[in-house]
C-alpha positions in Angstrom: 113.1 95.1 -6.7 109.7 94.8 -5.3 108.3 93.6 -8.0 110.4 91.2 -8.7 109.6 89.8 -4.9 106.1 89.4 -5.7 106.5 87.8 -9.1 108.3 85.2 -7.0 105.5 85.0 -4.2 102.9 84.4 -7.1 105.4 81.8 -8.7 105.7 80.0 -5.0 102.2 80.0 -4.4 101.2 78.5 -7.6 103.5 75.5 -7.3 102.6 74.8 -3.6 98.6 75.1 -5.3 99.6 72.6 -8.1 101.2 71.0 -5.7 99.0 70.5 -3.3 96.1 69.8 -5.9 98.6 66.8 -7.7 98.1 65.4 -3.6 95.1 65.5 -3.3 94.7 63.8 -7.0 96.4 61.5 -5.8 95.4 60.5 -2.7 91.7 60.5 -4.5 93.1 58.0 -7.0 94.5 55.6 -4.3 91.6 55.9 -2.5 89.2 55.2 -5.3 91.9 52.2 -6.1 91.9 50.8 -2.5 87.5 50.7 -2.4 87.6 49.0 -6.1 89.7 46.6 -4.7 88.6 46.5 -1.2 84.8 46.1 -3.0 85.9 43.1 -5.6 87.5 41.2 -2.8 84.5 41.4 -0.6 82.9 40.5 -3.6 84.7 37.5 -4.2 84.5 36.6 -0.8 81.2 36.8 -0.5 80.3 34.7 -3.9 82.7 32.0 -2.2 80.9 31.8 0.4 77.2 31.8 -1.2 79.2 29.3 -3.9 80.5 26.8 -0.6 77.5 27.3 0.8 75.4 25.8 -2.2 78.1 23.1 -2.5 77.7 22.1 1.0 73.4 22.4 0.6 73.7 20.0 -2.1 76.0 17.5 -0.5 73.4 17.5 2.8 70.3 17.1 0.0 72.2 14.5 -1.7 73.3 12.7 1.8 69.3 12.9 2.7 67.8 11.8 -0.2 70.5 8.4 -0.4 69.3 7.6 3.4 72.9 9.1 5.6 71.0 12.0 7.6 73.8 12.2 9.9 76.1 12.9 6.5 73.6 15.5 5.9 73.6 16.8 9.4 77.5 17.8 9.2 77.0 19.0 5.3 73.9 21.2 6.3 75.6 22.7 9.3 78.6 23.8 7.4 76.8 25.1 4.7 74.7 27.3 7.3 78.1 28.1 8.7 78.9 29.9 5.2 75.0 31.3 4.7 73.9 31.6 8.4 69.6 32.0 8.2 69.4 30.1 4.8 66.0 29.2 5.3 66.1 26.3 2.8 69.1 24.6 4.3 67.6 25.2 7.6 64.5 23.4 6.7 67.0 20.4 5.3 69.0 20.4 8.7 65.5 19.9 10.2 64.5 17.2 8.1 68.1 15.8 8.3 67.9 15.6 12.4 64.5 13.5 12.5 65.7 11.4 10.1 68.6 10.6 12.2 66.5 9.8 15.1 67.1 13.4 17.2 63.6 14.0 17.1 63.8 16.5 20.3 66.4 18.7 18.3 64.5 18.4 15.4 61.1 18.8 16.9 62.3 22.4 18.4 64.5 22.8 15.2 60.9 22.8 13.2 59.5 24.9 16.4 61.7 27.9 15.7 61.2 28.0 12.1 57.2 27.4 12.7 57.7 30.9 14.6 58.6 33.0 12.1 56.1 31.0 9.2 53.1 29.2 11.3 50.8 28.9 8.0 53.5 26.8 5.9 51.9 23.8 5.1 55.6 21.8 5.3 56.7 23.1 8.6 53.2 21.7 10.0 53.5 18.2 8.5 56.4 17.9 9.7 56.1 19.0 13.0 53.1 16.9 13.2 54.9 13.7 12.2 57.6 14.3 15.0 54.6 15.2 17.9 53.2 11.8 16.3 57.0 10.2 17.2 57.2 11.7 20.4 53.5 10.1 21.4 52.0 14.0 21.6 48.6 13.1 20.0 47.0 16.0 20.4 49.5 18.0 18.8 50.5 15.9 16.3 46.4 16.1 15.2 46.6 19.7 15.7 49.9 20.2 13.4 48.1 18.0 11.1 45.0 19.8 10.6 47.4 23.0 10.6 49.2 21.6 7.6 45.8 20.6 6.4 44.7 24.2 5.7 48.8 25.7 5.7 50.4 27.2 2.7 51.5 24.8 0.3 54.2 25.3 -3.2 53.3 23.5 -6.2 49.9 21.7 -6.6 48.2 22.1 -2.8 44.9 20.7 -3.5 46.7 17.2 -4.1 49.2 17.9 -1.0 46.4 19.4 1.5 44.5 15.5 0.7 47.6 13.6 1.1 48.0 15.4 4.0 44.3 14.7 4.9 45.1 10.9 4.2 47.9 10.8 6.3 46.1 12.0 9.1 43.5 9.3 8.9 45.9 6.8 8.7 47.2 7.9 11.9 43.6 8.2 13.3 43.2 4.3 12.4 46.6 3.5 14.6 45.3 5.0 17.3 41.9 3.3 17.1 39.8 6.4 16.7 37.9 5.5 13.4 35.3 7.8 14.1 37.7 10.9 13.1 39.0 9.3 10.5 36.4 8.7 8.8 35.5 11.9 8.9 38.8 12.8 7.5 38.5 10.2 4.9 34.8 11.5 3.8 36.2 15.4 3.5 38.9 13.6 1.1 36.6 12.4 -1.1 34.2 14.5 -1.1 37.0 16.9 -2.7 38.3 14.8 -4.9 38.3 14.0 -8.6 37.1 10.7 -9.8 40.4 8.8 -9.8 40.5 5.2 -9.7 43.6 4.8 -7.4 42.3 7.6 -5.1 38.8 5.8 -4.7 40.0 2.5 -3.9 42.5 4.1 -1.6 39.9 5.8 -0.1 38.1 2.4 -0.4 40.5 0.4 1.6 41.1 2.9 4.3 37.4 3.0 5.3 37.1 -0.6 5.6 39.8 0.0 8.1 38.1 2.7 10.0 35.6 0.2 10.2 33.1 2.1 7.8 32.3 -1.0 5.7 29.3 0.7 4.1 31.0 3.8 3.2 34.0 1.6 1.9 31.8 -0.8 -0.3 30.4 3.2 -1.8 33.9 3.2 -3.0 34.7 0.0 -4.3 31.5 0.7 -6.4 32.8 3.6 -7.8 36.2 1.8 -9.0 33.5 -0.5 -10.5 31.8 1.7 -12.1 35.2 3.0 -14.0 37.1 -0.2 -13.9 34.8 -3.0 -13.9 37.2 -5.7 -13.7 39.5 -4.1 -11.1 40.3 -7.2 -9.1 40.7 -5.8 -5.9 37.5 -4.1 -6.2 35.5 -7.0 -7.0 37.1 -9.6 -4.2 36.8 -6.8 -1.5 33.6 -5.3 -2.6 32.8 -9.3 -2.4 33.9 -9.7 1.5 32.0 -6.4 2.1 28.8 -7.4 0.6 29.2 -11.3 2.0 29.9 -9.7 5.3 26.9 -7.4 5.6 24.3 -10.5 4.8 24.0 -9.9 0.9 25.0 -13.1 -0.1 23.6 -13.1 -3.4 25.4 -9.7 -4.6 28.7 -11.4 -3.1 28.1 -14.5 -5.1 28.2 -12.1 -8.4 31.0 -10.2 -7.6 33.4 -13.4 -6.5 32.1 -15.4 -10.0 33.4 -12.3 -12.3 36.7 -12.1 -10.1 36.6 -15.7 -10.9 36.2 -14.8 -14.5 38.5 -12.1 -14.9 41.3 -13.7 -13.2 40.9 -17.2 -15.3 40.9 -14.6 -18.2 44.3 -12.8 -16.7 46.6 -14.8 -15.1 48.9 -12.4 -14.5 46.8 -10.2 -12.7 47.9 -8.6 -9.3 45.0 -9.9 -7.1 44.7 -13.3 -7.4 41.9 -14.9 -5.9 42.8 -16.1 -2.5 41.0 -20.0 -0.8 39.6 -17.5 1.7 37.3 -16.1 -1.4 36.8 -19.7 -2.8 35.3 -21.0 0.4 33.5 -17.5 0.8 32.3 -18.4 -3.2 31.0 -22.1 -2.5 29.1 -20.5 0.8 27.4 -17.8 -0.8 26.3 -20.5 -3.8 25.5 -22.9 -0.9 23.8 -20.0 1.1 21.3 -19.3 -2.0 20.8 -23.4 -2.5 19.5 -23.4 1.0 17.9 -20.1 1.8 14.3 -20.1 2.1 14.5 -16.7 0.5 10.6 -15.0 0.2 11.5 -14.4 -3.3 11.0 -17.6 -4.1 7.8 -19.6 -5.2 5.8 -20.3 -2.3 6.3 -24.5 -2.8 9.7 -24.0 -3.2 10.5 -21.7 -0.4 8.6 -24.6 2.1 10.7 -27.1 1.0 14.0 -25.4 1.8 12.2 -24.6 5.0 11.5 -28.1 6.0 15.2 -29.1 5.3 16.9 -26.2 7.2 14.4 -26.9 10.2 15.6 -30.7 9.6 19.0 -29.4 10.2 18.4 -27.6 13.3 17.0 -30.0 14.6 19.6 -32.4 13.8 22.0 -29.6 15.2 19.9 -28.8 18.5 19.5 -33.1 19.3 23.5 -33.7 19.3 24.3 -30.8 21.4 21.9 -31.3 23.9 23.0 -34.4 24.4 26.0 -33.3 25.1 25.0 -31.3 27.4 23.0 -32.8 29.2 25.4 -35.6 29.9 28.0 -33.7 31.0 26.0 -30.8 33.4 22.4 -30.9 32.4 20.7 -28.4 30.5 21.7 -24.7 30.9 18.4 -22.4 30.5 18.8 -21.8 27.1 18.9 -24.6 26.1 15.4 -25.8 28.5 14.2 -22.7 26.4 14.8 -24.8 22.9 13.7 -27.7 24.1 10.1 -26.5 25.0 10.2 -24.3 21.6 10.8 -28.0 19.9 8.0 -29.6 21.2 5.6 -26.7 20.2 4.0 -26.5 17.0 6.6 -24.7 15.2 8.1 -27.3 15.7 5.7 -30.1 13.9 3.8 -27.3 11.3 3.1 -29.8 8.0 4.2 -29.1 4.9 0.4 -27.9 4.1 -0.2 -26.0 7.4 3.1 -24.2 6.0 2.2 -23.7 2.5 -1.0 -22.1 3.7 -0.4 -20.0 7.2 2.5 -17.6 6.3 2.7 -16.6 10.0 4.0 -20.3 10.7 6.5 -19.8 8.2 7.9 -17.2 10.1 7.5 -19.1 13.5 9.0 -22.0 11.8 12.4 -19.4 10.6 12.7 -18.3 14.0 12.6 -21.5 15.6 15.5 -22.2 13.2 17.5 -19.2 13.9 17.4 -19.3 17.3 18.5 -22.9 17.3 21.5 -21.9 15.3 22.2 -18.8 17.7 21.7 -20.2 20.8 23.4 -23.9 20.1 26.5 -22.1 18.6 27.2 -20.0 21.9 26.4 -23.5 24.0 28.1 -26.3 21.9 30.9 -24.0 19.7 30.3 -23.2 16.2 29.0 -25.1 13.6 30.0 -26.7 10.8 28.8 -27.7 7.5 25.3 -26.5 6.3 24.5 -25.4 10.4 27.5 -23.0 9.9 25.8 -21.5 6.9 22.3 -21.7 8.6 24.0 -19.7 11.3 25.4 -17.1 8.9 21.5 -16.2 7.8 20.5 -16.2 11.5 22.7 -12.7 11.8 21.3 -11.5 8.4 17.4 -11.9 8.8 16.9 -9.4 6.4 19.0 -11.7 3.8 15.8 -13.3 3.2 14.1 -10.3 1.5 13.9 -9.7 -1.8 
């Protein structure tokens, strides 16, 4: 009897342990189930989200780059919604509100993303365009020059000098052509020898009002491109403007030539560099340039002086009849009844000393008759124009 109890007791307590274990199985099974499941959704989820979230980036890049920022604005702002900190769509949202005019939001936009990478070359620029917007000069310059030397993707030599170019074409707008020809210099300095470059370069020092440094570049599209158009005609006005008539002469006679040989090229030659062309051919016709064979360089002298004096007798009449003569012109009057005045052709040939005396009476006549009686015309207008270049008559 007893042992029948506890074969029953053994029996019981094996099916409440099998029991017990099939629970636990069980409960194990469902749980694993219920995580697998639990796991894939969030899964899903979360790839619907990164997947809306790229839709909605691509929409806002799309809506940028066809020119509707405030499209891009709503695109980009969902899409963060679905990727919040999405540092690439953050970056578009900031470029999407400056391009739709909020340049306060955008500025501060660019501001908190500057925080947390100050050295990105991007981030700068832009925050430097938007300081430039806002009429911040100092910073924009300082975002500029942070750009400048930031960190760039892709090729950053050729993004640091656009960058660098950029710069000086804001230092030109705001009249400070002493920095930006700095700017300009460091550009070049660093770069490779690249037509475009050059005559960019080229064109945006004549600006900064660095002709000599500009006409360096022109000179070097030359030397690569000798019939570059817009090298020769603005080398042309650089040289013509700086006195050197007879190297302005060359360069506007082969832009002559290469644009009667092309028709179709982009630069055609303008009246401005006709006129400039017949003055410069004019200029070496009358210029008693020292170059020139002493007889030969006497007899230009004695017609220019005939000129002057043709040019000083009209306007002092003039003047005189309407308020007397001013001092200046007393000055020219006594200066044209001196000898300088009356030197003969041999005293001329033979006394270089009253050759120059006989030059200055000239240009002063020119200078001084010009501010008194308005500007000449004619050969006196060319006379004039070797009156600021002195040196023009070197060799």
């Amino acid at each position: 009897m007893m042992t029948l109890q506890a074969e029953d007791y053994s029996s019981l307590k094996r099916k409440l342990i099998l029991r017990d274990s099939l629970t636990f199985f069980s409960l194990l099974l469902i749980t694993i189930v219920l995580f697998l499941l639990t796991f894939f959704l969030f899964r899903s989820f979360t790839s619907h989200r990164e997947e809306l979230a790229q839709r909605w980036s691509v929409r806002g890049q799309a809506a940028i780059n066809a020119g509707h920022p405030d499209q891009a604005i709503v695109a980009l702002r969902t899409a963060l919604s679905y990727a919040p900190g999405q540092h690439s769509c953050e970056l578009l949202l900031a470029q999407a509100l400056g391009n739709a005019g909020h340049t306060e939001e955008s500025f501060n936009y660019f501001l908190g993303l500057w925080e947390t990478q100050p050295g990105d070359g991007f981030i700068n620029l832009s925050l430097a365009r938007l300081a430039a917007k806002k009429n911040d000069v100092q910073s924009a310059i300082n975002y500029y020059r942070a750009s400048i030397y930031g960190t760039w993707e892709g090729d950053g030599v050729l993004r640091r000098r656009e960058v660098r170019l950029e710069l000086s074409r804001y230092l030109i707008a705001r009249q400070d052509f002493s920095s930006a020809r700095t700017e300009l210099l460091i550009a070049g300095g660093n770069a490779p020898e690249d037509v475009p470059l050059a005559l960019t370069l080229a064109q945006l020092l004549e600006q900064a009002k660095a002709p000599h440094d500009a006409l360096t570049y022109y000179r070097k599209v030359l030397a690569q491109e000798p019939t570059n158009q817009v090298a020769l005609q603005s080398a042309a006005r650089l040289e013509y403007d700086s006195g050197h008539f007879d190297e302005a002469h060359r360069l506007l006679e082969r832009a002559m030539h290469q644009q009667e040989n092309s028709p179709s090229a982009h630069e055609s030659t303008t009246p401005a560099d006709k006129q400039m062309l017949e003055d410069s051919a004019r200029i070496l016709e009358l210029a008693p340039l020292k170059k020139l064979p002493n007889n030969e360089r006497v007899t230009r002298m004695l017609k220019a002086r005939a000129l002057a004096k043709k040019r000083f007798d009209v306007c002092s009449a003039k003047v005189s009849n309407a308020n007397g003569l001013s001092a200046s012109l007393r000055d020219l009057t006594a200066k044209w009844a001196s000898r300088d005045a009356t030197s003969s052709r041999v005293a001329l040939l033979n006394d270089p000393t009253q050759q120059d005396a006989a030059m200055q009476l000239i240009f002063d006549t020119e200078k001084q008759t010009s501010k008194i009686c308005g500007a000449p015309t004619g050969d006196n207008a060319l006379l004039l124009q070797l009156a600021q270049f002195p040196k023009a008559m070197e060799p």
